[in-house]
N, C-alpha and C positions, 0 to 999 in steps of 0.2 A: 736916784735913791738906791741904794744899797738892798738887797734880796736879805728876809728873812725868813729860815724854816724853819717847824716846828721839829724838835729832835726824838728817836725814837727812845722808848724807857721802858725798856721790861720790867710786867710787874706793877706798872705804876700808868701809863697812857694808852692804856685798851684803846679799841676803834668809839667807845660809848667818849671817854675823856677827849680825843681828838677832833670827834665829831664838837663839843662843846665850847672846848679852847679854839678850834679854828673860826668857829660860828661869829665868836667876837671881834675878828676882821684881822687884817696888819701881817696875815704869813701868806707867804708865795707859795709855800708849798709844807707837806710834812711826809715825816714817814715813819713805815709801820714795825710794832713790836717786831722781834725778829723772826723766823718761821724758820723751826730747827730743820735742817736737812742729812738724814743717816746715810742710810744702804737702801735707798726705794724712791721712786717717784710720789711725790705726795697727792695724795686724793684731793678732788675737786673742794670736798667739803672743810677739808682744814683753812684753804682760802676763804672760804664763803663764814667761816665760825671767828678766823680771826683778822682779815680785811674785809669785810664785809662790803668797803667802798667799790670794790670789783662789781656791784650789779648798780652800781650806779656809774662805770664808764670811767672807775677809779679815781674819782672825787667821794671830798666828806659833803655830807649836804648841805654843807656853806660855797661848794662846788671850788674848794681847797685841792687840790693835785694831790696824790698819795700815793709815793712809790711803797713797793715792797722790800723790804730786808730780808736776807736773808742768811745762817750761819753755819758754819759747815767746815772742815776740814777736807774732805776729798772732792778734788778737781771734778770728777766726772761727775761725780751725783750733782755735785753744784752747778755745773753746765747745765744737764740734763731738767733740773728741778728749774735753773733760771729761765728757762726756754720757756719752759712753761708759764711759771711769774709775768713775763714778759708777755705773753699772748693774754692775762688777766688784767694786766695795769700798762698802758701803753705812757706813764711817764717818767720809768724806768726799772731798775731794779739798783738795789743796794747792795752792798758785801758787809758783813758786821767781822770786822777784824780791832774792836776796842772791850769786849763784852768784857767784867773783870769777874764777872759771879762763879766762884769755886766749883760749880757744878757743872758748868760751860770748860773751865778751862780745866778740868780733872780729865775731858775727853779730846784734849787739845784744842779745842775753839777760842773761836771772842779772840783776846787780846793774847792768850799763848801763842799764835800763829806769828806775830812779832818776833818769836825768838828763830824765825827762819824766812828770812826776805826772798829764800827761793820758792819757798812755797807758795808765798804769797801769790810772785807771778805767776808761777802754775796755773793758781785757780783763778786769778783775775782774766789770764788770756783765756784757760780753755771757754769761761762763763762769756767773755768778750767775742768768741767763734762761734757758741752756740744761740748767742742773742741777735735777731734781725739788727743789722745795721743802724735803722732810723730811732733802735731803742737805747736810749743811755744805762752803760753798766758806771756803776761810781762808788767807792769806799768808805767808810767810816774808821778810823784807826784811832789810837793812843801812841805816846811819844815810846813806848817799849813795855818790856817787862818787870823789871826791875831798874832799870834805867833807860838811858837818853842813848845808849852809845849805837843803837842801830835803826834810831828813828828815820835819818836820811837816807839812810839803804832801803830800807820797806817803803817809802816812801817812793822812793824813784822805781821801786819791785813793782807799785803798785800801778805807779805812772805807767809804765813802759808797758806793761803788761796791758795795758787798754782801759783802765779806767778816766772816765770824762774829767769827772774833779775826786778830789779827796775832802772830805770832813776830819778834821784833829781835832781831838779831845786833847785839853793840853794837857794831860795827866801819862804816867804808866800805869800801868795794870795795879801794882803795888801803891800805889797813891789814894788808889778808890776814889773819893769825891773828895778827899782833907783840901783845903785850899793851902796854897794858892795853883790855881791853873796857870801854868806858863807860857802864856802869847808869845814870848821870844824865840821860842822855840817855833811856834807855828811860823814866826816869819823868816826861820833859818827852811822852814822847810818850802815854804812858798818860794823862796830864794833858789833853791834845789831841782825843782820840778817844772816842768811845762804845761801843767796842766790848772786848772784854778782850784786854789784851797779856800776852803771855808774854814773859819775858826769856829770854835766849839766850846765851855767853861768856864764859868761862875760868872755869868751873865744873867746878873739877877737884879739890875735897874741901868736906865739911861746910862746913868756915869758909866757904866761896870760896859754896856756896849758901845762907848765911845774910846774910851782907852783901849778895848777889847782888839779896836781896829785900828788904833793908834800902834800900841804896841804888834800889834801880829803882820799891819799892812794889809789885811784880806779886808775886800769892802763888804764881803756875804757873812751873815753869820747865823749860825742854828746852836736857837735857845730852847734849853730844857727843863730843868725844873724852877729856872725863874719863872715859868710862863706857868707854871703849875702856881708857885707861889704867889703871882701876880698875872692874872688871866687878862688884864690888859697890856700886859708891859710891851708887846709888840703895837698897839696903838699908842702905846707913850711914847715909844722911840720914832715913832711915824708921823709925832706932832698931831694925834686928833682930839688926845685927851692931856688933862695935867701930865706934866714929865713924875711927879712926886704924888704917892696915893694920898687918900684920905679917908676918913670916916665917911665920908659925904656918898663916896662909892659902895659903903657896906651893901646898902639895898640890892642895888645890882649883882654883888657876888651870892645873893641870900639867893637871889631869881636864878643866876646857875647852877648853885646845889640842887635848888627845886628842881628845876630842868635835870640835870646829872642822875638824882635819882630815880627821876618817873624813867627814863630813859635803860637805866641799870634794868629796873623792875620789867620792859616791858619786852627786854632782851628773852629768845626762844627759851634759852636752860640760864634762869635768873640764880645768882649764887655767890653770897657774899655782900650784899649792897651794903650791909651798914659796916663794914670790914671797909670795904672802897670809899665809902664818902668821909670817914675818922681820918683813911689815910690823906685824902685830899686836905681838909681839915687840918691835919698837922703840917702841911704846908705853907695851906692861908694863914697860919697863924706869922707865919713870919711876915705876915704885912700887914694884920689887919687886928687888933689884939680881940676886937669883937669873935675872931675865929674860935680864940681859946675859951672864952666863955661858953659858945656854943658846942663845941668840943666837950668839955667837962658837962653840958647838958645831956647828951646821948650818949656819953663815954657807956652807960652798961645798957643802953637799948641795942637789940637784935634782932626789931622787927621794922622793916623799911615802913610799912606804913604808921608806928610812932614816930621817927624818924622826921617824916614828914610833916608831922601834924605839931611839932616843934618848930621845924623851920617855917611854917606857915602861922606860927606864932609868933614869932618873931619879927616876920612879914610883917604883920597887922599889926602889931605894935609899933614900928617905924613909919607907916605909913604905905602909900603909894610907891612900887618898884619904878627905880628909876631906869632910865630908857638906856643907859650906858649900855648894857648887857647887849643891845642890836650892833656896836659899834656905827 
């Protein structure tokens, strides 16, 4: 069977979300929002605020694998910072060379680093020298900036330079999320390289991951906001649940939000919960239409514990939560 991770999403899968989506079984591994790195070594506690799975031996408490990401444009701090990453999460570290948010790439990161395949090596070896040996460095990329024309060069920048595998987003920077993802692409680059690629985009049910591997040729793949949109779709694709949702499942998603937001609330510096559970929300809706109703129930509550005391309404009017939710 084929490896499924969950994929990292600034903004959108905090360590509270990952901790949730993993809990429901089906990923081999995930990894963390990105951890900007400037001009300094970052203090112990930025780890501990936004991995937080580091005091637990760098598993989510579904005891899920969680490397760290991180994004950066100079070689040396990224060394120096991954070394340290490294000695927190011994099940690797990440490079985030796909990020396409304006305010990432106004400072040259994320997926700007595309437009110079030599850089890229730079920072993937110096990070690959200063990381013990037994720890895997590995990448995250997009097919370019504006286009395709330097995908397999960064690519091979990225190989060569010592990354384990690559992740491709089959998108450019300029693509955003607009579908469609181009798997063909991923398989010219798995074609290119020695190293194993994962495919990556609009892997948002069974079909969508079986063509994903059809067309791309990669057997691994890291799904992202399918899994937000459908918090079992890694146990559909693993055959333990129906391949096709249903209403039947609503309960069980009601029992995650429950869980998602006791869990938001009981975070040290709590901020934003009913901001986080809307946006979650507008995800499910693309699977479940029961989402958008509840959606437009809290749309102007701002107090997690109404909040709650809705989806606990909701609860009790459908009955008994179903067990789905344990995987």
């Amino acid at each position: 069977m084929s490896q499924l991770f969950l994929a990292p999403m600034e903004g959108l899968a905090d360590y509270v979300l990952r901790d949730v989506l993993t809990r429901t079984g089906g990923f081999d591994g995930c990894v963390s929002e990105f951890v900007r790195v400037t001009g300094s070594v970052l203090p112990m506690r930025v780890y501990e605020r936004d991995t937080p799975e580091i005091l637990d031996g760098g598993r989510t408490a579904s005891g899920t694998p969680m490397v760290i990401q991180l994004l950066g444009s100079d070689p040396e701090w990224m060394a120096v910072n991954a070394a340290r990453a490294a000695s927190l999460s011994p099940y690797g570290v990440d490079l985030n060379f796909g990020c396409p948010a304006k305010v990432v790439n106004r400072h040259g990161g994320g997926a700007m680093l595309l437009a110079d395949p030599e850089q890229l090596n730079r920072i993937v070896s110096s990070v690959r020298a200063a990381v013990p040996a037994g720890i895997a460095v590995t990448a995250k990329m997009r097919l370019g900036v504006s286009d395709t024309s330097l995908a397999i060069d960064c690519a091979t920048a990225l190989a060569e330079g010592g990354a384990a595998h690559l992740v491709v987003h089959a998108r450019t920077r300029d693509d955003g999320y607009r579908p469609p993802a181009h798997w063909e692409w991923i398989a010219r680059i798995d074609d290119a390289v020695d190293v194993p690629v994962i495919a990556n985009g609009d892997v948002w049910a069974v079909a969508d991951w079986q063509r994903c591997r059809a067309v791309s040729g990669c057997a691994d793949v890291m799904i992202g906001r399918g899994a937000v949109s459908d918090p079992f779709l890694a146990l559909r694709i693993r055959g333990r649940v129906d391949p096709v949702p249903s209403g039947e499942e609503w309960p069980a998603v009601l029992g995650l939000l429950d869980d998602y937001l006791r869990k938001l609330q009981a975070r040290v510096t709590p901020r934003h919960e009913h901001g986080r559970v809307k946006m979650w929300l507008s995800y499910l809706k693309r699977t479940w239409p029961q989402a958008a109703e509840l959606h437009t129930a809290i749309r102007y509550l701002q107090d997690s514990r109404d909040i709650l005391e809705v989806i606990a309404g909701a609860m009790s009017g459908i009955g008994h939560r179903e067990t789905l939710a344990n995987g």
